[in-house]
N, C-alpha and C positions, 0 to 999 in steps of 0.2 A: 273792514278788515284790511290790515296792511298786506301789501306782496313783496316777495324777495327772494332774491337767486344769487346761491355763491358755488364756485366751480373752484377744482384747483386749477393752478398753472396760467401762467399769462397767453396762453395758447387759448383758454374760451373766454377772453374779452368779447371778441364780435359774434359770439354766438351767443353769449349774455346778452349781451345789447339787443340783436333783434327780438330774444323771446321776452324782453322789457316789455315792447309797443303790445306783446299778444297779453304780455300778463297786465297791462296799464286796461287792456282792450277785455279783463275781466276773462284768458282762456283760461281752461284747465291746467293744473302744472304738469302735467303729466305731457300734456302739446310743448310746452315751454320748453323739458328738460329735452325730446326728443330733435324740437327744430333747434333748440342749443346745441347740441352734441353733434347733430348732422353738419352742421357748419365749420365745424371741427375736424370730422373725419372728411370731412369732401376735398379740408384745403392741403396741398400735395406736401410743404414745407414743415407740416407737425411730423414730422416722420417718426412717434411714439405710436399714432391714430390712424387708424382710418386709411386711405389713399395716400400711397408714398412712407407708409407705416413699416420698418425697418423689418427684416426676412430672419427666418430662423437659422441655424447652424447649414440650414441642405439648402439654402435661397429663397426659402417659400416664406409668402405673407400669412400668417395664422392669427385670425383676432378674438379679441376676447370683448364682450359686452353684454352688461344685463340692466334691466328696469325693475320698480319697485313703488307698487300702489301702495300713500301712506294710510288713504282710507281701508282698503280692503287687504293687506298688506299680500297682493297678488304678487308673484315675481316670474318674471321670464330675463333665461337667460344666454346665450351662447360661446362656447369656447373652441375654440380653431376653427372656425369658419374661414373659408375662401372663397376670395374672387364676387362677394357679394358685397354692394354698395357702401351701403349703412345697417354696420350690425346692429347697432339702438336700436332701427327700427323694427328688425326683427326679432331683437327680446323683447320689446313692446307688444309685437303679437302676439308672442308666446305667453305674456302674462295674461293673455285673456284661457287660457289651459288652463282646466284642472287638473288632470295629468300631465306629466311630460312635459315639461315648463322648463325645464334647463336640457338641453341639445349640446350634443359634444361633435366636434368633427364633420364625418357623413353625413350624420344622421341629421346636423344642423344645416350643411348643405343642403340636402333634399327636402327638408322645409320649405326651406327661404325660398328656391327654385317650384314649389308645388303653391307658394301661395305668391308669388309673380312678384319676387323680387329685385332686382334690378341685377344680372351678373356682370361685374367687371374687373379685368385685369388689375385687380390694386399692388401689383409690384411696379415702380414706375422706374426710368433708368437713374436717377437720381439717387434711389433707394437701392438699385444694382452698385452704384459706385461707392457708397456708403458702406457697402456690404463688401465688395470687395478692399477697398483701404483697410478695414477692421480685419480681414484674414491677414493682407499682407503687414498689419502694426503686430497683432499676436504672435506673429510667426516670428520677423522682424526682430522685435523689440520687447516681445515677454509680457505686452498688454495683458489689460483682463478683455475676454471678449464681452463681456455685459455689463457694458454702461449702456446707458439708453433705456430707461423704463419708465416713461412716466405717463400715468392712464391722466385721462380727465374724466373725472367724477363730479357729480353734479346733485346740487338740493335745491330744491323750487316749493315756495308755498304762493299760494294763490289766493284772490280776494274773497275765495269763498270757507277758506282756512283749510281745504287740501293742501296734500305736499305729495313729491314725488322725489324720488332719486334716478339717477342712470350715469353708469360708466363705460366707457368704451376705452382698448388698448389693444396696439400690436404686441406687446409681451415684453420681455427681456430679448432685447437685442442680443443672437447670434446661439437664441435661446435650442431647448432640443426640441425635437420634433413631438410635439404632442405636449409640453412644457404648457400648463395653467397655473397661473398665478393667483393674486387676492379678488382681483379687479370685480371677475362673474359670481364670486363666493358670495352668499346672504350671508350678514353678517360681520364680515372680515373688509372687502372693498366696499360694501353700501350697507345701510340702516334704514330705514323711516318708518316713523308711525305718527300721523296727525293730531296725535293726542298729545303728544312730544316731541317730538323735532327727528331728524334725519343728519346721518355723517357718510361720510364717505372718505375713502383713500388711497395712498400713493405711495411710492417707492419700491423695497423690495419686500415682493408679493409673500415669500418664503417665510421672511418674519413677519410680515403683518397678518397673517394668518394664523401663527401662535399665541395673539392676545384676541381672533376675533374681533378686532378693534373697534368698527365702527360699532357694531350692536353694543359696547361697553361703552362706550359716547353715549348712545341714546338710553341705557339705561342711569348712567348719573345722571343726567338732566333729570330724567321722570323721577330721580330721589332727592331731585333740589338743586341740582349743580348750576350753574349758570352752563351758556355754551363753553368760552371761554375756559371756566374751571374745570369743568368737563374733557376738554380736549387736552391740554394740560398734562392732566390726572391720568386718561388714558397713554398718552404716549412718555412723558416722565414714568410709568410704572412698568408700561409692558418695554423699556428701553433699558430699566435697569435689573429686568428681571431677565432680561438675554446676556447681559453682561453677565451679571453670576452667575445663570448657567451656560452659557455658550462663549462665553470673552468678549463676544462682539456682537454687535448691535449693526441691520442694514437699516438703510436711511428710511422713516418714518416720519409719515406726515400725514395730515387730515387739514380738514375743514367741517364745521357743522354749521347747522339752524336748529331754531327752535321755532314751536307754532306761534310766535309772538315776533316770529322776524329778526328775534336775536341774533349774530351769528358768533364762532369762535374759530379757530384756528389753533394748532400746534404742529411740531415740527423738532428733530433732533439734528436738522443740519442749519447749515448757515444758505441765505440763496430759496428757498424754497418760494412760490408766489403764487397768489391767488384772486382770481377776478370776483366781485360782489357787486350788489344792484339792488336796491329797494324800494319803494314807492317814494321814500323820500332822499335817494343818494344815487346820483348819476356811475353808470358802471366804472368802476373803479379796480387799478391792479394795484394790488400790496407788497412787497418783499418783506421777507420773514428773518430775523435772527434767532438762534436758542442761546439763551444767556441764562445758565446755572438751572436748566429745569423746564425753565419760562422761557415761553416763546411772547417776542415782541418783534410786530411790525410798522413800515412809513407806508406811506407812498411813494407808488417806483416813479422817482425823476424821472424826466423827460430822456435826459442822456441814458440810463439803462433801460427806456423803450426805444428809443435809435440803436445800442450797440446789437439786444434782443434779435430786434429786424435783422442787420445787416447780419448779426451770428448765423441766423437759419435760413438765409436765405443764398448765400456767401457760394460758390464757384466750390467746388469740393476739390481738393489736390493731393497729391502723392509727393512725399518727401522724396 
Protein backbone atom coordinates (compact mmCIF):
# COMPACT_ATOMS: atom_id res chain seq x y z
CA UNK A 1 0.00 0.00 0.00
CA UNK A 2 1.33 3.33 -1.03
CA UNK A 3 1.58 6.43 1.73
CA UNK A 4 1.08 10.12 1.31
CA UNK A 5 0.75 13.34 3.09
CA UNK A 6 -0.52 16.66 1.56
CA UNK A 7 -0.88 19.84 3.92
CA UNK A 8 -1.83 23.25 2.81
CA UNK A 9 0.56 26.23 2.69
CA UNK A 10 4.27 26.10 2.31
CA UNK A 11 4.41 26.72 6.05
CA UNK A 12 4.20 22.36 6.67
CA UNK A 13 7.03 21.46 4.16
CA UNK A 14 9.27 20.33 7.17
CA UNK A 15 6.69 18.99 9.22
CA UNK A 16 5.70 16.82 5.98
CA UNK A 17 9.00 15.85 5.66
CA UNK A 18 9.71 14.51 9.03
CA UNK A 19 6.32 12.56 9.43
CA UNK A 20 7.64 11.03 5.61
CA UNK A 21 10.77 8.85 7.61
CA UNK A 22 7.70 7.80 10.32
CA UNK A 23 5.21 7.09 7.55
CA UNK A 24 8.30 5.31 5.16
CA UNK A 25 8.99 3.59 8.83
CA UNK A 26 5.18 2.03 8.23
CA UNK A 27 3.63 4.69 11.55
CA UNK A 28 0.15 5.28 11.84
CA UNK A 29 -1.21 8.49 10.06
CA UNK A 30 -2.66 9.60 12.68
CA UNK A 31 1.28 9.94 14.43
CA UNK A 32 2.19 11.42 11.15
CA UNK A 33 -0.47 14.19 10.96
CA UNK A 34 0.04 15.13 14.70
CA UNK A 35 4.10 15.14 14.66
CA UNK A 36 3.44 17.26 11.15
CA UNK A 37 1.36 19.80 12.68
CA UNK A 38 3.49 20.07 15.85
CA UNK A 39 6.44 21.25 13.88
CA UNK A 40 4.24 23.91 12.68
CA UNK A 41 2.88 25.22 15.59
CA UNK A 42 6.17 25.06 17.59
CA UNK A 43 7.98 27.27 14.93
CA UNK A 44 7.49 31.13 16.13
CA UNK A 45 7.57 32.63 12.24
CA UNK A 46 4.10 30.84 11.08
CA UNK A 47 2.26 33.50 12.95
CA UNK A 48 -1.18 31.97 11.49
CA UNK A 49 -0.19 28.64 14.01
CA UNK A 50 0.64 27.67 16.91
CA UNK A 51 3.52 29.70 19.00
CA UNK A 52 3.82 33.27 17.69
CA UNK A 53 0.15 32.62 16.20
CA UNK A 54 -1.29 36.34 15.69
CA UNK A 55 -3.71 37.69 18.96
CA UNK A 56 -7.35 38.66 18.83
CA UNK A 57 -8.88 42.13 18.80
CA UNK A 58 -7.96 42.29 23.12
CA UNK A 59 -4.14 40.78 22.38
CA UNK A 60 -4.83 37.31 23.42
CA UNK A 61 -3.67 34.13 21.42
CA UNK A 62 -7.02 31.89 20.90
CA UNK A 63 -6.43 28.67 18.95
CA UNK A 64 -8.26 26.64 17.02
CA UNK A 65 -7.51 22.74 16.32
CA UNK A 66 -9.05 19.39 15.63
CA UNK A 67 -8.09 15.57 14.49
CA UNK A 68 -10.14 13.01 12.68
CA UNK A 69 -9.83 9.04 12.61
CA UNK A 70 -10.54 8.08 8.88
CA UNK A 71 -11.05 4.52 10.23
CA UNK A 72 -13.27 4.95 13.06
CA UNK A 73 -14.27 8.52 11.99
CA UNK A 74 -13.42 9.52 15.77
CA UNK A 75 -12.97 13.45 15.97
CA UNK A 76 -11.48 15.67 18.78
CA UNK A 77 -11.44 18.99 18.65
CA UNK A 78 -10.60 22.40 20.41
CA UNK A 79 -11.41 26.09 19.97
CA UNK A 80 -9.83 29.15 21.93
CA UNK A 81 -7.62 27.30 23.71
CA UNK A 82 -4.61 29.24 25.54
CA UNK A 83 -1.32 29.24 26.43
CA UNK A 84 -1.19 25.33 25.71
CA UNK A 85 1.56 23.96 23.54
CA UNK A 86 0.17 21.87 20.69
CA UNK A 87 -3.53 22.12 20.32
CA UNK A 88 -3.21 18.82 17.66
CA UNK A 89 -2.18 17.22 20.31
CA UNK A 90 -4.93 17.85 22.39
CA UNK A 91 -7.65 17.27 19.88
CA UNK A 92 -5.91 13.97 19.38
CA UNK A 93 -6.77 13.17 22.87
CA UNK A 94 -9.98 14.11 22.70
CA UNK A 95 -10.68 11.91 19.90
CA UNK A 96 -10.25 9.02 22.07
CA UNK A 97 -13.93 10.59 23.87
CA UNK A 98 -17.05 9.40 23.28
CA UNK A 99 -18.55 12.31 24.65
CA UNK A 100 -17.35 15.68 24.89
CA UNK A 101 -14.89 15.42 21.86
CA UNK A 102 -15.07 19.06 20.93
CA UNK A 103 -14.05 21.73 23.98
CA UNK A 104 -14.50 25.29 23.67
CA UNK A 105 -12.54 27.88 25.62
CA UNK A 106 -12.33 26.95 29.69
CA UNK A 107 -13.55 24.12 29.34
CA UNK A 108 -10.66 23.11 26.73
CA UNK A 109 -8.22 24.84 29.05
CA UNK A 110 -8.91 22.60 31.96
CA UNK A 111 -8.60 19.53 29.87
CA UNK A 112 -5.28 19.97 28.39
CA UNK A 113 -4.02 21.24 31.96
CA UNK A 114 -5.87 17.76 33.76
CA UNK A 115 -4.40 15.64 31.38
CA UNK A 116 -0.63 17.21 31.64
CA UNK A 117 -0.24 19.24 28.80
CA UNK A 118 2.34 21.27 28.34
CA UNK A 119 1.29 25.32 29.27
CA UNK A 120 2.96 27.98 27.56
CA UNK A 121 2.97 31.69 26.84
CA UNK A 122 2.22 31.42 22.99
CA UNK A 123 1.88 35.29 22.54
CA UNK A 124 5.52 35.96 21.75
CA UNK A 125 6.84 39.85 21.22
CA UNK A 126 6.96 39.36 17.62
CA UNK A 127 3.49 38.60 17.55
CA UNK A 128 2.85 41.80 20.10
CA UNK A 129 4.50 43.94 17.27
CA UNK A 130 2.48 42.45 14.71
CA UNK A 131 -0.47 43.27 16.59
CA UNK A 132 0.37 46.46 17.35
CA UNK A 133 1.40 47.75 13.57
CA UNK A 134 -2.12 46.16 12.50
CA UNK A 135 -4.11 48.73 15.31
CA UNK A 136 -2.00 51.55 14.28
CA UNK A 137 -2.52 50.58 9.92
CA UNK A 138 -6.40 50.47 10.76
CA UNK A 139 -6.61 53.36 12.67
CA UNK A 140 -4.04 55.14 10.32
CA UNK A 141 -4.98 54.19 7.17
CA UNK A 142 -8.49 52.52 6.92
CA UNK A 143 -6.94 48.90 6.70
CA UNK A 144 -9.05 45.85 7.00
CA UNK A 145 -7.81 44.38 10.42
CA UNK A 146 -8.16 40.63 9.03
CA UNK A 147 -5.84 39.57 6.96
CA UNK A 148 -3.85 36.80 8.31
CA UNK A 149 -5.84 33.54 8.46
CA UNK A 150 -4.41 30.77 7.33
CA UNK A 151 -4.77 27.24 9.22
CA UNK A 152 -2.70 24.23 8.23
CA UNK A 153 -4.69 21.46 7.55
CA UNK A 154 -3.53 18.27 6.95
CA UNK A 155 -4.36 14.38 5.26
CA UNK A 156 -2.15 11.40 5.75
CA UNK A 157 -2.72 7.91 4.40
CA UNK A 158 -0.66 5.28 5.67
CA UNK A 159 1.05 1.89 4.45
CA UNK A 160 -1.59 0.08 6.10
CA UNK A 161 -4.49 2.31 4.05
CA UNK A 162 -5.51 4.50 7.29
CA UNK A 163 -5.95 8.12 6.83
CA UNK A 164 -6.19 10.80 9.17
CA UNK A 165 -6.83 14.46 9.02
CA UNK A 166 -5.71 17.54 11.52
CA UNK A 167 -5.88 21.22 11.57
CA UNK A 168 -4.51 23.72 13.76
CA UNK A 169 -4.97 27.82 13.46
CA UNK A 170 -4.66 31.00 15.41
CA UNK A 171 -7.92 32.41 13.72
CA UNK A 172 -8.54 35.53 11.91
CA UNK A 173 -6.09 37.88 12.78
CA UNK A 174 -7.32 40.87 15.12
CA UNK A 175 -10.29 38.45 15.27
CA UNK A 176 -13.25 39.05 18.39
CA UNK A 177 -12.88 37.35 21.35
CA UNK A 178 -14.38 33.95 21.26
CA UNK A 179 -14.47 34.21 17.01
CA UNK A 180 -14.40 30.18 15.54
CA UNK A 181 -13.88 29.68 12.38
CA UNK A 182 -14.00 26.54 9.64
CA UNK A 183 -10.73 25.10 10.93
CA UNK A 184 -12.14 22.80 14.32
CA UNK A 185 -15.62 22.43 12.31
CA UNK A 186 -16.27 18.42 11.09
CA UNK A 187 -16.92 18.82 7.97
CA UNK A 188 -16.22 22.42 6.86
CA UNK A 189 -12.13 22.71 7.84
CA UNK A 190 -11.47 18.62 7.67
CA UNK A 191 -13.20 15.41 6.16
CA UNK A 192 -11.76 11.80 6.20
CA UNK A 193 -13.07 8.47 5.83
CA UNK A 194 -10.53 5.42 4.69
CA UNK A 195 -12.89 4.14 2.41
CA UNK A 196 -12.40 7.52 0.46
CA UNK A 197 -10.16 9.93 0.92
CA UNK A 198 -10.00 12.96 3.31
CA UNK A 199 -9.94 17.19 2.56
CA UNK A 200 -9.35 19.81 4.34
CA UNK A 201 -9.29 23.72 4.33
CA UNK A 202 -8.28 27.28 4.31
CA UNK A 203 -9.04 30.77 4.01
CA UNK A 204 -12.15 32.55 5.31
CA UNK A 205 -13.56 30.36 7.77
CA UNK A 206 -17.00 32.30 7.56
CA UNK A 207 -17.52 31.21 3.96
CA UNK A 208 -16.07 27.93 4.08
CA UNK A 209 -18.38 26.88 6.43
CA UNK A 210 -21.42 27.62 4.18
CA UNK A 211 -20.59 24.82 1.57
CA UNK A 212 -19.43 22.50 4.47
CA UNK A 213 -16.56 22.10 2.07
CA UNK A 214 -14.44 19.53 2.93
CA UNK A 215 -17.07 16.61 3.73
CA UNK A 216 -18.52 17.87 -0.07
CA UNK A 217 -14.90 16.78 -1.27
CA UNK A 218 -15.01 13.61 0.26
CA UNK A 219 -18.32 12.96 -0.75
CA UNK A 220 -17.74 13.48 -4.82
CA UNK A 221 -14.69 11.36 -4.68
CA UNK A 222 -17.04 8.23 -2.98
CA UNK A 223 -19.46 9.19 -6.16
CA UNK A 224 -16.50 8.99 -8.66
CA UNK A 225 -14.90 12.17 -8.77
CA UNK A 226 -11.18 12.02 -9.06
CA UNK A 227 -9.32 14.17 -6.16
CA UNK A 228 -8.67 16.91 -8.44
CA UNK A 229 -12.35 16.94 -10.09
CA UNK A 230 -13.57 16.87 -6.74
CA UNK A 231 -11.85 19.96 -5.34
CA UNK A 232 -12.61 21.85 -8.27
CA UNK A 233 -16.21 21.11 -8.22
CA UNK A 234 -16.36 21.95 -4.68
CA UNK A 235 -14.87 25.36 -4.54
CA UNK A 236 -15.94 26.50 -8.26
CA UNK A 237 -19.71 25.85 -6.85
CA UNK A 238 -19.70 26.92 -3.32
CA UNK A 239 -17.70 30.31 -4.81
CA UNK A 240 -20.18 30.95 -7.16
CA UNK A 241 -22.97 30.22 -5.16
CA UNK A 242 -21.86 33.20 -2.61
CA UNK A 243 -21.55 35.47 -5.47
CA UNK A 244 -25.31 35.18 -6.20
CA UNK A 245 -26.27 35.30 -3.04
CA UNK A 246 -23.78 37.44 -1.10
CA UNK A 247 -21.72 39.44 -4.08
CA UNK A 248 -18.73 38.12 -2.74
CA UNK A 249 -16.90 35.35 -2.22
CA UNK A 250 -13.89 35.09 0.80
CA UNK A 251 -10.83 33.30 -0.34
CA UNK A 252 -11.36 29.52 -0.63
CA UNK A 253 -8.98 26.81 -0.85
CA UNK A 254 -8.51 23.05 -0.04
CA UNK A 255 -6.30 20.29 -0.74
CA UNK A 256 -7.33 16.47 -0.70
CA UNK A 257 -6.39 12.74 -0.85
CA UNK A 258 -7.90 9.81 -1.78
CA UNK A 259 -7.27 6.15 -0.27
CA UNK A 260 -5.25 5.39 -3.46
CA UNK A 261 -2.74 8.37 -2.55
CA UNK A 262 -4.38 10.54 -5.29
CA UNK A 263 -4.12 13.97 -4.35
CA UNK A 264 -6.17 17.29 -5.63
CA UNK A 265 -6.04 20.77 -4.95
CA UNK A 266 -8.32 23.93 -5.68
CA UNK A 267 -8.34 27.36 -4.83
CA UNK A 268 -10.40 30.89 -5.94
CA UNK A 269 -7.27 33.03 -5.33
CA UNK A 270 -4.12 33.41 -7.23
CA UNK A 271 -0.81 32.56 -4.60
CA UNK A 272 -2.29 29.94 -2.71
CA UNK A 273 0.43 26.80 -1.83
CA UNK A 274 0.66 23.46 -0.72
CA UNK A 275 3.20 20.87 0.56
CA UNK A 276 2.76 16.98 -0.59
CA UNK A 277 4.88 13.81 -0.21
CA UNK A 278 4.27 10.24 -1.16
CA UNK A 279 6.16 7.07 -1.19
CA UNK A 280 7.09 7.82 -4.36
CA UNK A 281 7.56 11.91 -4.55
CA UNK A 282 10.06 13.75 -2.44
CA UNK A 283 8.05 16.58 -0.24
CA UNK A 284 7.21 19.03 -2.55
CA UNK A 285 5.72 22.91 -2.48
CA UNK A 286 3.29 23.81 -5.15
CA UNK A 287 1.79 27.33 -6.07
CA UNK A 288 -1.56 27.58 -7.18
CA UNK A 289 -3.24 29.79 -9.97
CA UNK A 290 -7.36 29.83 -10.47
CA UNK A 291 -7.76 30.31 -14.30
CA UNK A 292 -11.60 30.47 -15.22
CA UNK A 293 -12.94 27.77 -12.51
CA UNK A 294 -9.76 25.58 -12.69
CA UNK A 295 -7.23 25.70 -10.34
CA UNK A 296 -3.65 24.96 -11.90
CA UNK A 297 -0.28 24.60 -10.26
CA UNK A 298 4.12 24.55 -10.84
CA UNK A 299 6.36 24.14 -8.53
CA UNK A 300 7.37 26.98 -6.26
CA UNK A 301 11.01 28.05 -7.73
CA UNK A 302 13.67 28.37 -5.85
CA UNK A 303 13.48 32.31 -5.86
CA UNK A 304 9.71 32.28 -4.38
CA UNK A 305 11.10 29.79 -1.48
CA UNK A 306 13.99 32.54 -0.83
CA UNK A 307 11.55 35.61 -1.05
CA UNK A 308 8.77 33.24 1.28
CA UNK A 309 11.77 33.01 3.87
CA UNK A 310 13.01 36.34 3.91
CA UNK A 311 8.90 37.65 3.96
CA UNK A 312 8.26 35.90 7.47
CA UNK A 313 11.04 36.13 8.76
CA UNK A 314 11.93 39.98 7.94
CA UNK A 315 12.42 42.67 11.07
CA UNK A 316 8.76 43.99 11.41
CA UNK A 317 8.61 48.14 10.96
CA UNK A 318 6.32 51.02 11.60
CA UNK A 319 5.81 53.50 8.70
Amino acid sequence: MKWAIIATWRMAVEGITKACKSLEDKAPAGDAIEEAISMVEDYPFYKSVGYGGLPNENGEVELDAAYMDGDTLSIGAVAGIRDFKNPISVAKKLSDERFNCFLVGTGADEYAHKNGFERVNMLTDRAKMHYKKRVKETVEKGLSPYDGHDTVGMIALDANGSMASGTSTSGLFMKRKGRVGDSPVCGSGFYVDSEVGGATATGLGEDLMKGCISYEIVRLMKEGCTPQEAADKAVEDLNEKLIKKRKKAGDLSVVCLNNKGEFGVATNIDGFSFSVATDSKEPTVYVCKNVDGKTTYEVASQEWLDAYTKRITSPITFD
